[in-house]
C-alpha positions as CSV (number, residue, x, y, z in Angstrom):
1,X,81.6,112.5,100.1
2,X,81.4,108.6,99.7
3,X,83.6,108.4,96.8
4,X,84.6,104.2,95.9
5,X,86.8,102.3,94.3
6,X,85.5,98.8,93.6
7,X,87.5,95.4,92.1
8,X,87.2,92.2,91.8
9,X,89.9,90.2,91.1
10,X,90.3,86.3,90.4
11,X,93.1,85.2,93.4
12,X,94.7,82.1,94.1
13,X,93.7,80.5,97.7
14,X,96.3,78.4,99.7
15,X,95.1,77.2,102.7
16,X,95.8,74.1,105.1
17,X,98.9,72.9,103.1
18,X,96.7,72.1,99.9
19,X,97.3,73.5,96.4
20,X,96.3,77.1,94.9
21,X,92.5,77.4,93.8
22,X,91.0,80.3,92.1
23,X,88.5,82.4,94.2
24,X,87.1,86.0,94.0
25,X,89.0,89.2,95.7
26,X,86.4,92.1,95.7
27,X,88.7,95.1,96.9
28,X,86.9,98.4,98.3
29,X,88.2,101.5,98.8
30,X,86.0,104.3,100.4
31,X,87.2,108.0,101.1
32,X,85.4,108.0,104.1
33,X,87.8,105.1,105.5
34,X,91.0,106.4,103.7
35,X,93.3,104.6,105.5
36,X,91.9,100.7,104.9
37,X,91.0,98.4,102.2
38,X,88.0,95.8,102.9
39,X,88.9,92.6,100.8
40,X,86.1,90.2,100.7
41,X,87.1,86.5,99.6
42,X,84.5,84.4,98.1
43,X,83.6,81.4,96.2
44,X,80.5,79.7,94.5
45,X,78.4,83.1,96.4
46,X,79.7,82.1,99.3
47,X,81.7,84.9,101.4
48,X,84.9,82.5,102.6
49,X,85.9,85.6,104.8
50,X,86.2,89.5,104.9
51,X,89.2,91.6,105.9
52,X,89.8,95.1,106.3
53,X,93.8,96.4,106.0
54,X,95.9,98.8,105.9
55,X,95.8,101.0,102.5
56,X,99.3,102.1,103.2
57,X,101.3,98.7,103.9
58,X,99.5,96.8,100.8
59,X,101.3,99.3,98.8
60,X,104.5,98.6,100.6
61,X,103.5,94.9,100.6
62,X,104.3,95.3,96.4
63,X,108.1,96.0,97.2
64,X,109.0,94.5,100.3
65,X,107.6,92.0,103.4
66,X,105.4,93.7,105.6
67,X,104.0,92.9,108.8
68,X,104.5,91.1,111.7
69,X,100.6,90.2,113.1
70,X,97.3,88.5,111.6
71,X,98.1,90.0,108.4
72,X,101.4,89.9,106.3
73,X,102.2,90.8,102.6
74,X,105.2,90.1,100.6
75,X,106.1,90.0,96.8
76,X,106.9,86.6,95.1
77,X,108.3,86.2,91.8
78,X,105.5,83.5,90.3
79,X,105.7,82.5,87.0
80,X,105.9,84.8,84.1
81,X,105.2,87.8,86.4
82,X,105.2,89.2,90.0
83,X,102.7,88.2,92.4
84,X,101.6,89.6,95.6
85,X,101.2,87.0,98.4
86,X,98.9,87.9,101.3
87,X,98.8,85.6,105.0
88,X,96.0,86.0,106.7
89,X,96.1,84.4,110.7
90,X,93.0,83.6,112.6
91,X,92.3,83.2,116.2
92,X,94.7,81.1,118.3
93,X,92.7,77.9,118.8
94,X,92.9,75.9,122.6
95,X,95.4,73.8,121.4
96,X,97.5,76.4,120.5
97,X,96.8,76.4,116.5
98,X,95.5,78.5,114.3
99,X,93.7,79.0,111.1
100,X,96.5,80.2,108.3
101,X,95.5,81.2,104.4
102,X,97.9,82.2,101.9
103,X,96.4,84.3,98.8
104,X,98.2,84.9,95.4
105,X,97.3,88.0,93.4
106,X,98.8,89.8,90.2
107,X,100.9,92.6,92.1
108,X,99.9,94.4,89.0
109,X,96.2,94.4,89.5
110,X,96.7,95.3,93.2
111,X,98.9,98.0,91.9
112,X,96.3,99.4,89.1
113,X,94.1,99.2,91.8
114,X,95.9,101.5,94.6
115,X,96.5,104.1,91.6
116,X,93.2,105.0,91.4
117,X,92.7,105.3,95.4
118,X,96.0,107.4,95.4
119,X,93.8,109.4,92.4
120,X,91.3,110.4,95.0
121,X,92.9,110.3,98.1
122,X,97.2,110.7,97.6
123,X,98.9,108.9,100.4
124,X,99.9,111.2,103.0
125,X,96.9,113.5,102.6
126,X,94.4,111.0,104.5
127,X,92.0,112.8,106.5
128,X,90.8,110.6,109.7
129,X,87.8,113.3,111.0
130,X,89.7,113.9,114.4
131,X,89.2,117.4,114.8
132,X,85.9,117.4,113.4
133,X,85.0,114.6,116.1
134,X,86.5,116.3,118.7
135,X,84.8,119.8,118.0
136,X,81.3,117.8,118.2
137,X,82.3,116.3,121.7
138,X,83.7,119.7,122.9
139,X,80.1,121.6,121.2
140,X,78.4,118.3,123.3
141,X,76.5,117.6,120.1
């Protein structure tokens, strides 16, 4: 099928305790992986860093905090409208730190954005291939 949605965003960066600068959010969503959204972040052409969530829990992400591991979304109330505010955690370094980034986003634009995944895929009526991937190992093709 390899249906898309595609858009790019201008976002807000926070990361290592300094102030909010604007970089690019390219969000991606592809029939074929209905359950994620890849985000790519990037800046002056340069890809700062790629991520791949979970469809379902950035639309929850909109109403309420969500999650509990590398990635976390919760709405904020920033200035004259809502914002959506994504953490994203790296790897635990040897002396025990780790890499944190904050990202501000219009929760309107994420939520114009989900709509239009919902349009071709509606929550609830994802299809992950299972069966069909189990009938080709069962067939041995």
């Amino acid at each position: 099928m390899n249906a898309m949605v595609r858009k790019s965003l201008v976002v807000q960066l926070q990361a290592h305790g300094t102030e909010r600068f604007p970089v690019l959010a390219h969000l991606d969503y592809d029939v074929d992986d209905p359950f994620a959204v890849t985000i790519v972040f990037s800046h002056d052409g340069r890809v700062l860093a790629r991520w791949k969530v979970d469809r379902g829990m950035l639309g929850e992400g909109l109403s309420k905090p969500v999650g509990v591991g590398d990635v976390r979304f919760r709405p904020v109330a920033g200035g004259p409208s809502e914002e959506l505010c994504m953490e994203f955690f790296g790897d635990v370094h040897a002396d025990g730190g780790r890499q944190h980034a904050r990202v501000f986003v219009w929760a309107a634009a994420v939520a114009a954005f989900l709509r239009e995944t919902y349009a071709m895929v509606a929550p609830g009526e994802e299809d992950a291939g299972v069966d069909d991937f189990l009938a080709e190992v069962l067939t041995g093709r």
